[in-house]
gemmi code that builds the backbone of each chain (N, CA, C; Angstrom):
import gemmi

chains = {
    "A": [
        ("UNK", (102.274, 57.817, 108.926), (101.416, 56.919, 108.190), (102.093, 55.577, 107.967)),
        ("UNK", (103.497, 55.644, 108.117), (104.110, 54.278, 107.998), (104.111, 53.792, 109.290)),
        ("UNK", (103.486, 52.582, 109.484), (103.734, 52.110, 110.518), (104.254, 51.422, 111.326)),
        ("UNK", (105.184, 50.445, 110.250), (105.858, 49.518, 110.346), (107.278, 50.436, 111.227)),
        ("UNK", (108.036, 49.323, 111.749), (109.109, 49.725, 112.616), (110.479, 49.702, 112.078)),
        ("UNK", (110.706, 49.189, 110.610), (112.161, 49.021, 110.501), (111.883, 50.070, 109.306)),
        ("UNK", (110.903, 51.455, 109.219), (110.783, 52.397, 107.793), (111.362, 53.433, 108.385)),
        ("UNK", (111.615, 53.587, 109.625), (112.263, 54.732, 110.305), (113.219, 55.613, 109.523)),
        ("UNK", (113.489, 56.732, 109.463), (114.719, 57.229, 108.878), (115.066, 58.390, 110.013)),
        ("UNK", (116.744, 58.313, 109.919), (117.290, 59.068, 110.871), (117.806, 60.636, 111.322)),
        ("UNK", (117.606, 60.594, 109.812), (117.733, 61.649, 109.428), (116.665, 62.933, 109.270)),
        ("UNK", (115.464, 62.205, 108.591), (113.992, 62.908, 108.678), (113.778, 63.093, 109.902)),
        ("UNK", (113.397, 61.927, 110.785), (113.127, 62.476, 112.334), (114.317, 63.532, 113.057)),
        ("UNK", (115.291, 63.692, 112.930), (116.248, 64.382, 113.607), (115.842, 65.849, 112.942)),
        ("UNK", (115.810, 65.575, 111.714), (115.623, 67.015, 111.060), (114.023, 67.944, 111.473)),
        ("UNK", (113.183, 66.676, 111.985), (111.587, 67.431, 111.947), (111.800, 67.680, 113.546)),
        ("UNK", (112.812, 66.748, 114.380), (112.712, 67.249, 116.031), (112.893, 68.245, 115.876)),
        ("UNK", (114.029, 68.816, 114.795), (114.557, 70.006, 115.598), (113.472, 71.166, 114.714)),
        ("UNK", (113.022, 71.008, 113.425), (112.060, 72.040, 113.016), (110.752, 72.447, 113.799)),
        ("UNK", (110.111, 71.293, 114.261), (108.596, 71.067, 114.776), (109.169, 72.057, 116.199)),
        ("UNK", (109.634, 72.760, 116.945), (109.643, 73.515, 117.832), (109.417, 75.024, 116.928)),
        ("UNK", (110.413, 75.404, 116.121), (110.335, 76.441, 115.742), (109.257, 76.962, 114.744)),
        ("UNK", (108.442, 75.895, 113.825), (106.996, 76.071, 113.622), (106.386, 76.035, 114.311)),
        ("UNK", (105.871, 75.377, 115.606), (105.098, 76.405, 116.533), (105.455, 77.506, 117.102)),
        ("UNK", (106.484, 77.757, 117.353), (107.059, 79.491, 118.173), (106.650, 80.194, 116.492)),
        ("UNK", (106.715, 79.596, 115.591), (106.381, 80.785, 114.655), (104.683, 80.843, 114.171)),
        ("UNK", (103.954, 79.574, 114.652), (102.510, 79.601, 114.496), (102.340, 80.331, 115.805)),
        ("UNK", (102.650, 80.654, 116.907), (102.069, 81.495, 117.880), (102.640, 82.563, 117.925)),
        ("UNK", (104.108, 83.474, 116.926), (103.767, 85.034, 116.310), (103.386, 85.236, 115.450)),
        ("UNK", (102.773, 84.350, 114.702), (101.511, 84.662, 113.482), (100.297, 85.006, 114.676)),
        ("UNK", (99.750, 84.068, 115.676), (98.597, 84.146, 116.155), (98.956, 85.855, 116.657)),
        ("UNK", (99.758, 85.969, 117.674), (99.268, 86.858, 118.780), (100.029, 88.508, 117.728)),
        ("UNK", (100.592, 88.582, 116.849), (100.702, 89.521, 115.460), (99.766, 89.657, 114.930)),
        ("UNK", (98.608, 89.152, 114.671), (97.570, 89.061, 113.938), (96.938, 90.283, 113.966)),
        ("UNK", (96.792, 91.554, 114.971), (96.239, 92.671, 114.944), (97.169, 93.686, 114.269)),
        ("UNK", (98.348, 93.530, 113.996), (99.483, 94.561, 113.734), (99.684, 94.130, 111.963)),
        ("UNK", (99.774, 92.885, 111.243), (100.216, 92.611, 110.181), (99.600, 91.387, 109.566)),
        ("UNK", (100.195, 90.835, 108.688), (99.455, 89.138, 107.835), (99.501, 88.648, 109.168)),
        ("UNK", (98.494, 87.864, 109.325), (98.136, 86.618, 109.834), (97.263, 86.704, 111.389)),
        ("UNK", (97.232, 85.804, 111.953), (95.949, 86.160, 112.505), (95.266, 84.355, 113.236)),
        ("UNK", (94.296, 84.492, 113.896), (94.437, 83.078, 114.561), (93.913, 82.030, 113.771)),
        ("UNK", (92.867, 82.287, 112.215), (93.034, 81.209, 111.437), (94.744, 80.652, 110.778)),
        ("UNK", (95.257, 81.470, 110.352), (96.305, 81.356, 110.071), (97.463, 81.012, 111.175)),
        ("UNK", (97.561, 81.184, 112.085), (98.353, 80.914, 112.983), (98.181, 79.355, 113.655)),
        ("UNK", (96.457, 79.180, 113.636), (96.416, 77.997, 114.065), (96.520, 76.465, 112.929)),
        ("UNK", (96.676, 77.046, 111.680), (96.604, 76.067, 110.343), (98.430, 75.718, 110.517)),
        ("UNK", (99.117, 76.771, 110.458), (100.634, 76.373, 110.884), (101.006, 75.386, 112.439)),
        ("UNK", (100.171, 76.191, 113.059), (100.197, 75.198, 114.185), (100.310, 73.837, 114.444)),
        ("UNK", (99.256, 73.231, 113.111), (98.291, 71.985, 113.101), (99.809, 71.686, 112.150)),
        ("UNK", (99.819, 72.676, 110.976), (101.050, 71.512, 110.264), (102.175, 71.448, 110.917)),
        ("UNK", (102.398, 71.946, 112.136), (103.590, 71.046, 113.078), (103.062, 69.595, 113.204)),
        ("UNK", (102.168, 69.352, 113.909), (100.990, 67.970, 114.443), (101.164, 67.191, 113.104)),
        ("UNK", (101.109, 67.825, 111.648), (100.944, 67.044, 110.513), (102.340, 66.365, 110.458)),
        ("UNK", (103.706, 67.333, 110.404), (104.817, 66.817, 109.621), (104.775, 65.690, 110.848)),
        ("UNK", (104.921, 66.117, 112.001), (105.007, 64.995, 113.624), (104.319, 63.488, 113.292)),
        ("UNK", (102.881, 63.391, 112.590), (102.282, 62.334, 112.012), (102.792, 61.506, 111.057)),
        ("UNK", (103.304, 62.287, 110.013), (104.057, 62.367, 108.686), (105.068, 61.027, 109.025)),
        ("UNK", (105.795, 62.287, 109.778), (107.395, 61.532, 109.893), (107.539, 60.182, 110.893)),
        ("UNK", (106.861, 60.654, 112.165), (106.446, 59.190, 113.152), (104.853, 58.342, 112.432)),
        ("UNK", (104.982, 57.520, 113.093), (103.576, 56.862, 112.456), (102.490, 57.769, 113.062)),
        ("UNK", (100.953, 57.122, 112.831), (99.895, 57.780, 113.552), (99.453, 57.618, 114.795)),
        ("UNK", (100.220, 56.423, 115.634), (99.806, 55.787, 116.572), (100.847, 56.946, 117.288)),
        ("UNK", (102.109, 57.037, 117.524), (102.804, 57.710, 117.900), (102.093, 59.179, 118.027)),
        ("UNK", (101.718, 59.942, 116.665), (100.974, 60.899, 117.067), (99.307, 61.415, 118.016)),
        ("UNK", (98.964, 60.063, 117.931), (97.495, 59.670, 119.100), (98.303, 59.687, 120.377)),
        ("UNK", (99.030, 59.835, 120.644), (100.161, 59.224, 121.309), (100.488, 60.917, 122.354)),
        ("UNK", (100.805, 61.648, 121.430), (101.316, 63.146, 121.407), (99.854, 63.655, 121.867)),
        ("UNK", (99.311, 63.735, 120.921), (97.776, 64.300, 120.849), (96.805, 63.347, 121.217)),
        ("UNK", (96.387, 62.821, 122.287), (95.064, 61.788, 122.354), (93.672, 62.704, 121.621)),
        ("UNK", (93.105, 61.849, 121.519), (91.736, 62.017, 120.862), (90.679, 63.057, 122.281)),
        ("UNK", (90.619, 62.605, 123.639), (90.402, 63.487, 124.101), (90.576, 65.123, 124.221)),
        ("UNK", (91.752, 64.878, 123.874), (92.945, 66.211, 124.394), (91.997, 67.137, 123.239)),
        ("UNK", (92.193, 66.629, 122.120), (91.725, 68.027, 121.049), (90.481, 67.974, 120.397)),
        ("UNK", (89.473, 67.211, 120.966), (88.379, 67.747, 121.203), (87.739, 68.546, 122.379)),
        ("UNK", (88.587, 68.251, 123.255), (88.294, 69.509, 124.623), (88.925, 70.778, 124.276)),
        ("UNK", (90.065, 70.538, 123.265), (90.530, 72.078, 122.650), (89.888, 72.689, 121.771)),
        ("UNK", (89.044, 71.924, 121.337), (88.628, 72.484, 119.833), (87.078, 73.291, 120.561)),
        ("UNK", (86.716, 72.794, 121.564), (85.131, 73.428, 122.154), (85.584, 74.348, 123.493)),
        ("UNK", (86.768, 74.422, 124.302), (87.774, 75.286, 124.695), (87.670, 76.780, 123.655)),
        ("UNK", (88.485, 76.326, 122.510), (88.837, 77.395, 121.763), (87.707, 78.696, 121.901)),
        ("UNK", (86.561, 77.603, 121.233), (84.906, 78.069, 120.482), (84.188, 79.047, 122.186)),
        ("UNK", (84.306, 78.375, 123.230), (84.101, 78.914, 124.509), (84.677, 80.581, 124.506)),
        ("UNK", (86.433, 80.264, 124.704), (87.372, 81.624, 124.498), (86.258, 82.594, 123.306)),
        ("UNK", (86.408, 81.978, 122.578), (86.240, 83.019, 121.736), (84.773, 83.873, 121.308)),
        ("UNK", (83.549, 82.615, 121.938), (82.071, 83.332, 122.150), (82.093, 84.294, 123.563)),
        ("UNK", (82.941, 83.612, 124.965), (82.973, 84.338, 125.974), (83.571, 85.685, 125.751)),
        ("UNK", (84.176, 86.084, 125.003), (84.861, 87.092, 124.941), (83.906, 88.384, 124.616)),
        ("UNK", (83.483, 87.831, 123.577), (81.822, 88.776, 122.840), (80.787, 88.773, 123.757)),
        ("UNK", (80.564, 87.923, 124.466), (79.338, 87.657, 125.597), (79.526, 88.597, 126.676)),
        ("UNK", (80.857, 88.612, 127.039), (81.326, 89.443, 128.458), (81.438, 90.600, 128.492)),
        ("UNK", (81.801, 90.907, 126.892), (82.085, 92.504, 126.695), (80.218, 93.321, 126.282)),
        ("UNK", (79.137, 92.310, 125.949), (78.145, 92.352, 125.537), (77.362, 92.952, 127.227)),
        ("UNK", (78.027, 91.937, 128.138), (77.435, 91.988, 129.423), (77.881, 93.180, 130.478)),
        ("UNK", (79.295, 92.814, 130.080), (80.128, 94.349, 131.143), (79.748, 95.575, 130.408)),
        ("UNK", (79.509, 95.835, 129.089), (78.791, 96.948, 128.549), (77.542, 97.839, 129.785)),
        ("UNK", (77.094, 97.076, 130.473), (75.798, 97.553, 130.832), (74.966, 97.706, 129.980)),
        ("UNK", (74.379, 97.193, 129.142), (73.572, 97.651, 128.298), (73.607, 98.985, 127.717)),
        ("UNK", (74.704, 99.418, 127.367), (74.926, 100.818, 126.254), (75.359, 100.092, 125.153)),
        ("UNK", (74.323, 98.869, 124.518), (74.690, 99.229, 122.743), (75.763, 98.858, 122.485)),
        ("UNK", (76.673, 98.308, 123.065), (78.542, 98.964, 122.970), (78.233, 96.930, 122.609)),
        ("UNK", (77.578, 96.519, 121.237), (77.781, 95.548, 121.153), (79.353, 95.038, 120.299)),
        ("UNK", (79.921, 94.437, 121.077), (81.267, 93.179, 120.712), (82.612, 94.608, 121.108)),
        ("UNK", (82.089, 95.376, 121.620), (83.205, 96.192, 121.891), (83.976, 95.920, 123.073)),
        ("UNK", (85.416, 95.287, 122.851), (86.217, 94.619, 123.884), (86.938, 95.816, 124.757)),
        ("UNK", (86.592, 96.952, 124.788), (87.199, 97.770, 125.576), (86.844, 97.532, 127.243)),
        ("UNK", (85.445, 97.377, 126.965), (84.462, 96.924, 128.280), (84.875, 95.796, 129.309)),
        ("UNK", (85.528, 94.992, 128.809), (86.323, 93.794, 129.363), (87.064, 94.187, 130.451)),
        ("UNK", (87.274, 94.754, 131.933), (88.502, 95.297, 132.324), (89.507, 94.436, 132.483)),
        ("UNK", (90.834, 94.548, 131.655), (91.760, 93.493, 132.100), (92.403, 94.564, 132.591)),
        ("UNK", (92.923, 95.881, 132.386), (93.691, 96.769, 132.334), (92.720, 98.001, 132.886)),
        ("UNK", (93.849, 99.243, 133.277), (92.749, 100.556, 133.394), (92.704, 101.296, 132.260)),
        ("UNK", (93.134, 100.539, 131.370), (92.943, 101.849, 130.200), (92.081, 100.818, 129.116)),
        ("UNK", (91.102, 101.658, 128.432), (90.753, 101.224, 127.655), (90.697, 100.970, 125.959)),
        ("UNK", (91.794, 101.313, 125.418), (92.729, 101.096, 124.672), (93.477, 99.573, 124.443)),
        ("UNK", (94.092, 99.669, 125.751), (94.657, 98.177, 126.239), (93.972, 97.292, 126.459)),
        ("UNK", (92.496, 97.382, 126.973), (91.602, 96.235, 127.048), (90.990, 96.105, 125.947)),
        ("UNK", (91.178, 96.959, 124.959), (90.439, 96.260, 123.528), (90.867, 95.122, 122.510)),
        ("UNK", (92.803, 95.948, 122.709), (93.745, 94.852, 121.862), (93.703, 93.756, 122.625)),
        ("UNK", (93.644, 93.713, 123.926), (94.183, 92.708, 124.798), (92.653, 91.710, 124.431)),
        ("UNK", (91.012, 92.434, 124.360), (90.276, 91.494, 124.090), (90.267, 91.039, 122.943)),
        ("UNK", (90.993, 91.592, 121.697), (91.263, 91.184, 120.065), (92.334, 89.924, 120.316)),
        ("UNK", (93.533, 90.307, 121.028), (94.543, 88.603, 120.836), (93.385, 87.699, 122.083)),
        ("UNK", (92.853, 88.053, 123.067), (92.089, 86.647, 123.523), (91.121, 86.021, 122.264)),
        ("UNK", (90.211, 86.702, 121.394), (89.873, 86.086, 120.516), (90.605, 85.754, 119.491)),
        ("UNK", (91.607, 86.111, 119.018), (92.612, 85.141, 117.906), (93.013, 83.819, 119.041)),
        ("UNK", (92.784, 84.011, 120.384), (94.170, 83.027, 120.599), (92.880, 81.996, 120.112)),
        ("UNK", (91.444, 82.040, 120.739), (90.686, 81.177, 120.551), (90.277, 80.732, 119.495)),
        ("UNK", (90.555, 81.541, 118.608), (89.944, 81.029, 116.945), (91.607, 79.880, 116.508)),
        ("UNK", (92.562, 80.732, 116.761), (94.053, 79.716, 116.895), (93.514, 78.256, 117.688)),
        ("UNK", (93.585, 78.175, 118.545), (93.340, 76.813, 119.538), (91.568, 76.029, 118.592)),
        ("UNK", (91.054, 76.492, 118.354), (90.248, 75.441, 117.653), (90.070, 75.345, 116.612)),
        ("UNK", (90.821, 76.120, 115.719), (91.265, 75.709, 114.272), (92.210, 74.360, 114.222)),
        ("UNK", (93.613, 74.913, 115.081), (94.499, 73.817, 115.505), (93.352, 72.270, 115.844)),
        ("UNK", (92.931, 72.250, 116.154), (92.348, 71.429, 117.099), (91.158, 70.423, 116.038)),
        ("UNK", (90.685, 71.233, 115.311), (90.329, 70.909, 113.856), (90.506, 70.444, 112.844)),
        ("UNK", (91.680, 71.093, 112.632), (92.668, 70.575, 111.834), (93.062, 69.118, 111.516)),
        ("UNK", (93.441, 69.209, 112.908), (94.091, 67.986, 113.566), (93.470, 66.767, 113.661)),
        ("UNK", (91.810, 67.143, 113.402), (91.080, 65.914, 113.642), (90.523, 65.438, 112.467)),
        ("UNK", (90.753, 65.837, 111.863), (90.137, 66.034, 110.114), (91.509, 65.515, 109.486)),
        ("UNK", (92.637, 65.417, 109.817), (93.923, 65.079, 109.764), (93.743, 63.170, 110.219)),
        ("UNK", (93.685, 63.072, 111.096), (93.159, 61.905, 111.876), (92.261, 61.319, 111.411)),
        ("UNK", (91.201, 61.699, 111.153), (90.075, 61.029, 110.725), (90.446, 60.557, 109.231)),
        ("UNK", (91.163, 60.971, 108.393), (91.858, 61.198, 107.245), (92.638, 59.919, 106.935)),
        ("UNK", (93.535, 60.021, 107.681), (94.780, 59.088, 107.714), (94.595, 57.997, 108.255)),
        ("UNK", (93.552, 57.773, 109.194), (93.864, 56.982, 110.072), (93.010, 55.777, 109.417)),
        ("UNK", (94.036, 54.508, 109.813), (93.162, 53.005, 109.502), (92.082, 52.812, 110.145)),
        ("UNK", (91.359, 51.704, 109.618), (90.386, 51.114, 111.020), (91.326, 49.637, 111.261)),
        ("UNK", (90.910, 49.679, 112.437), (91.539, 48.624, 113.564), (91.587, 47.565, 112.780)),
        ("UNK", (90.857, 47.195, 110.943), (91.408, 45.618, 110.933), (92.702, 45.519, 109.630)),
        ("UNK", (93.051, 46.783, 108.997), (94.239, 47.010, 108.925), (95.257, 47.669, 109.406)),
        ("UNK", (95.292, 47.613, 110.127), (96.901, 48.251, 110.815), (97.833, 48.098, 110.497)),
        ("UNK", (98.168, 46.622, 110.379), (99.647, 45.794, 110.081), (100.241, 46.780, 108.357)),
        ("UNK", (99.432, 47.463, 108.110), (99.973, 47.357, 106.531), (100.460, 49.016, 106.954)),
    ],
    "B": [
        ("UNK", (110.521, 95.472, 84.715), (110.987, 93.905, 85.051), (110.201, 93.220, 86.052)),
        ("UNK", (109.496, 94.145, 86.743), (108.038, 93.670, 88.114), (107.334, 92.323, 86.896)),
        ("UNK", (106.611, 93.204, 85.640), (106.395, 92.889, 84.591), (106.581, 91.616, 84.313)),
        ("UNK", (107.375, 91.550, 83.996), (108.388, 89.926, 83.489), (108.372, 89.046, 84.447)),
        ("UNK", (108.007, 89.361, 85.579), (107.990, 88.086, 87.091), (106.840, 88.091, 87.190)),
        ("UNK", (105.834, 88.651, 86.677), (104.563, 88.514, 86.741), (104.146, 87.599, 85.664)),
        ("UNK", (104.321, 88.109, 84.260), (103.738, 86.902, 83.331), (104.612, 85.942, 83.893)),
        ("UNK", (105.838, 85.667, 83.940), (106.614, 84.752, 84.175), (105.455, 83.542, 85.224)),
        ("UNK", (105.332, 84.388, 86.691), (105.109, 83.505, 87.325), (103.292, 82.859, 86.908)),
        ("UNK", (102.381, 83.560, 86.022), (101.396, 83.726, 85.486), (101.533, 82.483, 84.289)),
        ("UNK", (102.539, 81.975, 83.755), (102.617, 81.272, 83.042), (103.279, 79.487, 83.371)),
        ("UNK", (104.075, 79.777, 84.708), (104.063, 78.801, 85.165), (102.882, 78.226, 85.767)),
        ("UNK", (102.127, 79.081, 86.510), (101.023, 78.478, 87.216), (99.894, 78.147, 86.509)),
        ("UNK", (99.620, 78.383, 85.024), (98.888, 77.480, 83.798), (99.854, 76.144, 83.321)),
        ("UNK", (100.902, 76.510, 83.663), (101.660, 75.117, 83.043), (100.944, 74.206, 84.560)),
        ("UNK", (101.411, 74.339, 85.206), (101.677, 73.711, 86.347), (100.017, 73.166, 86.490)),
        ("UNK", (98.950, 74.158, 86.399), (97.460, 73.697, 86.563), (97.196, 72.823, 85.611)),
        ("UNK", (97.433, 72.909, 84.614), (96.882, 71.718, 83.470), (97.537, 70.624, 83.778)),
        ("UNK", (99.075, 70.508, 83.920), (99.787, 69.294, 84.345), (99.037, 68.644, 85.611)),
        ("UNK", (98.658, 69.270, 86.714), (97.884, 68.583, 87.471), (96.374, 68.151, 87.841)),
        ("UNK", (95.338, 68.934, 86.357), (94.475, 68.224, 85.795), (94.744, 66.951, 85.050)),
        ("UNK", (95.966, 66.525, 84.523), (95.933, 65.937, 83.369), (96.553, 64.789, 83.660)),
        ("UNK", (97.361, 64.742, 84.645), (98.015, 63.542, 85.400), (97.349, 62.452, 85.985)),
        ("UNK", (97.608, 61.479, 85.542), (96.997, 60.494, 86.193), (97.655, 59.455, 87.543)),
        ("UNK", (98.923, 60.443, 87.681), (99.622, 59.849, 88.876), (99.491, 61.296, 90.338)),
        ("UNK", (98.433, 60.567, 90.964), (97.371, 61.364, 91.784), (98.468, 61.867, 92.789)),
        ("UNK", (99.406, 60.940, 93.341), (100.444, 61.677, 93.879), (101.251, 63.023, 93.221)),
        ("UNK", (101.656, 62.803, 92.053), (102.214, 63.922, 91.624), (101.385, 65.181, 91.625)),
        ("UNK", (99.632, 64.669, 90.914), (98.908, 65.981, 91.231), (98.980, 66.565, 92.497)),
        ("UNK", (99.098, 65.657, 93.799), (98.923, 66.758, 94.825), (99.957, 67.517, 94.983)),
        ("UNK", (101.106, 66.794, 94.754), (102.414, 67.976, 94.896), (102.673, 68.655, 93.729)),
        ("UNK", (101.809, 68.502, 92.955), (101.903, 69.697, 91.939), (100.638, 70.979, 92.142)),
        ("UNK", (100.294, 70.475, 92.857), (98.967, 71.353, 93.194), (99.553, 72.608, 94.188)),
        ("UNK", (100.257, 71.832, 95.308), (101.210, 72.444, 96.493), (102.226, 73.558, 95.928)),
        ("UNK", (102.762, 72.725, 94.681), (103.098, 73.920, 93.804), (102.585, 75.232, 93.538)),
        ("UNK", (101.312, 74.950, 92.550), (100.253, 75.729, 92.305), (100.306, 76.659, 93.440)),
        ("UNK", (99.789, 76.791, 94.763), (99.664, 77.634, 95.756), (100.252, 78.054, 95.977)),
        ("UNK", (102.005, 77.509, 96.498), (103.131, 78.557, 96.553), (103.651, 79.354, 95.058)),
        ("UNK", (103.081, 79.275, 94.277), (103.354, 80.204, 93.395), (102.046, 81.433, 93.078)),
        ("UNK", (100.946, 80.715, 93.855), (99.920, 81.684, 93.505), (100.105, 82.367, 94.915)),
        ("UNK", (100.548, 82.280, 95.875), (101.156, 82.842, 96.787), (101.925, 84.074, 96.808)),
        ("UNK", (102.983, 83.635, 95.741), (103.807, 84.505, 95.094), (103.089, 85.738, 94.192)),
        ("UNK", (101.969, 85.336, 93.567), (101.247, 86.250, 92.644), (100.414, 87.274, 94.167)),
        ("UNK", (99.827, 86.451, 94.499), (99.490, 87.042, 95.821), (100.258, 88.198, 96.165)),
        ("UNK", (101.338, 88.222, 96.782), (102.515, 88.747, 96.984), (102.407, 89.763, 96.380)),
        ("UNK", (102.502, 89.615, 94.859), (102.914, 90.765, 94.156), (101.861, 91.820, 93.719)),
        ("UNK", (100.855, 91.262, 94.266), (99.576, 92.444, 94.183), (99.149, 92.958, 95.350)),
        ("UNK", (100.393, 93.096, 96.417), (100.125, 93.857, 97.736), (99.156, 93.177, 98.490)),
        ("UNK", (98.379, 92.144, 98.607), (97.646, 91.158, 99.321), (97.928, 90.027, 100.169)),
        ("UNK", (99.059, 90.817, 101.318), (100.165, 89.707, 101.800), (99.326, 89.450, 102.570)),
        ("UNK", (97.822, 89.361, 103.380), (97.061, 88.282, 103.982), (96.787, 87.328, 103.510)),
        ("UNK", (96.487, 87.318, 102.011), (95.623, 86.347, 101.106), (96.443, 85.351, 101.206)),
        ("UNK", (98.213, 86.376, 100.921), (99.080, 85.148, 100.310), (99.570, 84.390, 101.401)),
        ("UNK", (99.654, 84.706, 102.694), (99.578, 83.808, 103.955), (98.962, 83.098, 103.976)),
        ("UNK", (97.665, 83.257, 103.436), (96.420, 82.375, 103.650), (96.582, 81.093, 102.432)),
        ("UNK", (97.132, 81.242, 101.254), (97.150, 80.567, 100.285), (98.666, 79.540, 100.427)),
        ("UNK", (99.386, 80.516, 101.102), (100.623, 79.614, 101.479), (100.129, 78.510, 102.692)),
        ("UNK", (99.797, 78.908, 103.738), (99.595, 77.685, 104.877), (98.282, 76.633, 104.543)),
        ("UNK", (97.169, 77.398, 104.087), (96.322, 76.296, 103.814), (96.547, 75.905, 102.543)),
        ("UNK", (96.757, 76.548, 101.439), (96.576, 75.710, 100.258), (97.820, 74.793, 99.771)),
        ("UNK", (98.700, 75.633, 100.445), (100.535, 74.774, 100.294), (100.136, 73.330, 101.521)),
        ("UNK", (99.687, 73.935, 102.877), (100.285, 73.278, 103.356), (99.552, 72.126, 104.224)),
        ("UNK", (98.294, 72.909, 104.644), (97.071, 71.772, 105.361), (96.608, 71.017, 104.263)),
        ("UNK", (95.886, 71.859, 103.081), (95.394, 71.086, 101.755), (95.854, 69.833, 101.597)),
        ("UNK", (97.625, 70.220, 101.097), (98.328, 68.451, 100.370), (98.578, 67.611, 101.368)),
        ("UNK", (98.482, 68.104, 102.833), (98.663, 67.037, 103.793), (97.339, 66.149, 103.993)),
        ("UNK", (96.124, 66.925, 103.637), (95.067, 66.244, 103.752), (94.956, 65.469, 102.660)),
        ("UNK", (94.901, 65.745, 101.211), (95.685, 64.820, 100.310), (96.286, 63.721, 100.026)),
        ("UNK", (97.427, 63.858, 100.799), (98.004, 63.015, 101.216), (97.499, 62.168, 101.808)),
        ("UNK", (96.782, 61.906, 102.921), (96.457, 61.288, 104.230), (95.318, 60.620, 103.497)),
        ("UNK", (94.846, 61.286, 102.636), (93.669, 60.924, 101.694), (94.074, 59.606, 100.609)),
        ("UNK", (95.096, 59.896, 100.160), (95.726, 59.268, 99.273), (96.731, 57.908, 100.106)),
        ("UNK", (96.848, 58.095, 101.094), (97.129, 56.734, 101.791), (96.374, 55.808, 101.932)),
        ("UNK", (94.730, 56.070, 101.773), (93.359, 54.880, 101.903), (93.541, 54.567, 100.335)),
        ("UNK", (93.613, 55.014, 99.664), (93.362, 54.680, 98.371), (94.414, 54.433, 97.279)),
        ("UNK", (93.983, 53.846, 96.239), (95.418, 53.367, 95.248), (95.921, 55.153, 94.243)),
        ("UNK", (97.307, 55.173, 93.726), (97.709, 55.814, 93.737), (97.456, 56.096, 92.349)),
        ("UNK", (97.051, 55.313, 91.520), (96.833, 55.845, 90.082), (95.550, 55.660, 89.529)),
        ("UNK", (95.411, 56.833, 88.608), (94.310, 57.317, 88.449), (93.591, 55.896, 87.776)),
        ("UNK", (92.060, 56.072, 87.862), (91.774, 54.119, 87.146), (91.357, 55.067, 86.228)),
        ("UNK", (91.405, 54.087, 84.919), (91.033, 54.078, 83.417), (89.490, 54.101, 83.394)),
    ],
}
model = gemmi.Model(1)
for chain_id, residues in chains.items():
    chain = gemmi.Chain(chain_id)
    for i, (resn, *xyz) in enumerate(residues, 1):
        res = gemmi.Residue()
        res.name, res.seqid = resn, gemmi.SeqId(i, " ")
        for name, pos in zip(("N", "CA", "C"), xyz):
            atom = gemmi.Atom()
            atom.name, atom.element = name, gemmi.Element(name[0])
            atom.pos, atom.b_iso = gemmi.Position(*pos), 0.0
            res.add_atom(atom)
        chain.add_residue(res)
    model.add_chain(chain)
structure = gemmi.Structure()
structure.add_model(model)
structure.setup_entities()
C-alpha cells in the first residue's frame, strides 16, 4: 500500500521472502488434508490469499498486480467454480442414471472405488481452494487499490 | 485449572471487545479486533471445535483485518466526532 520508493524496509521484505513460500506449502496441506482433519479448501484457500495479502502489504500494490495480474485471477476464480461444478456433473453423468447423485466414486480415476471417491473429494477442495484464493484476492484489490488520479500519495 | 484458562481467556475477550467498540482510533480497533479472533480461536480450541477455530483464526485473524486495513488506507484514521 506504500507506494512510494524510498519506504522500503529491509528487513520486512527479507523476512516475508522467506515466510510467503512456507504459507503457501502450508495453505496447500490445509487444502489437500481437508478430508482427514481441520481445514479444508475454504480454509486452505483464505491462507493462501493471505500469502498474496502480506506480498501486497509489504511490496506496494502495483508490484503485487505485478505478481498477480487482474486477468490471471479472474480466470482462476471461474477455473476454480468449473473444477468444482464439473466434478458433481461428471459423477452425476458417469453414474448412468442410478440415482448415485454427487457420488464421486463414479468418476474413474482409479480401479477401485474407494480411491475414486477421496480422490473426487480433494478435486473439489482443490477447486473451492483456487477460487476462494482468487476471491479473496480481488476483494483485497478492489479494497486497497487507488484510482489512477491518486497514486503519487 | 482447564477452568481458570477458560474464564481467564473469557474475560479477556470482553475486555478486549468493548475496548474495540469504544476506541476511536479505528486502527487500533482493527488490531484489536484481530486480537478478539485469535483468542476466540483459542476458546474455540478449548471446546473441541478445532474446525471452527481454523476458521476463526484465518478469516477472522487474518483475511478480515487485512481487509480492514486496505479499507482503512482510503479513509482517515480517526474516528470523526
Amino acid at each position: 500500500m506504500n507506494s512510494k520508493k524510498e519506504e522500503e524496509n529491509v528487513v520486512i521484505e527479507t523476512a516475508s521472502r522467506i515466510m510467503i513460500p512456507f504459507i503457501q506449502l502450508f495453505a496447500l496441506y490445509v487444502i489437500t488434508h481437508g478430508a482427514l482433519g481441520p481445514g479444508g479448501g475454504f480454509q486452505g484457500g483464505v491462507v493462501f490469499a493471505s500469502s498474496y495479502f502480506l506480498y501486497i502489504v509489504v511490496f506496494n500494490i502495483i508490484e503485487g498486480k505485478k505478481r498477480l495480474p487482474e486477468s490471471v485471477y479472474t480466470t482462476l476464480s471461474s477455473t476454480g467454480l468449473c473444477i468444482y461444478a464439473g466434478v458433481g456433473l461428471l459423477s452425476i453423468i458417469l453414474s448412468f442414471g442410478m440415482a448415485q447423485y454427487l457420488n464421486y466414486g463414479f468418476i474413474p480415476f482409479t480401479s477401485h472405488f474407494e480411491k475414486n471417491r477421496s480422490l473426487g473429494i480433494d478435486l473439489v477442495e482443490i477447486g473451492v481452494g483456487i477460487t476462494v484464493m482468487a476471491v479473496m484476492v480481488s476483494i483485497f484489490f478492489d479494497l486497497a487499490g487507488k484510482e489512477k488520479k491518486d497514486k503519487g500519495e | 485449572m482447564t477452568m481458570l484458562i477458560d474464564f481467564a481467556l473469557l474475560f479477556l475477550v470482553i475486555i478486549i471487545a468493548i475496548a474495540a467498540v469504544t476506541l476511536k482510533d479505528l486502527l487500533s480497533a482493527t488490531l484489536l479486533l484481530g486480537a478478539y479472533s485469535f483468542l476466540m480461536a483459542l476458546i474455540w480450541v478449548g471446546m473441541q471445535s478445532v474446525d471452527v477455530a481454523f476458521m476463526e483464526a484465518s478469516v477472522g485473524a487474518g483475511a478480515t483485518t487485512a481487509f480492514m486495513i486496505a479499507a482503512l488506507s482510503r479513509m482517515t484514521r480517526w474516528e470523526k466526532k
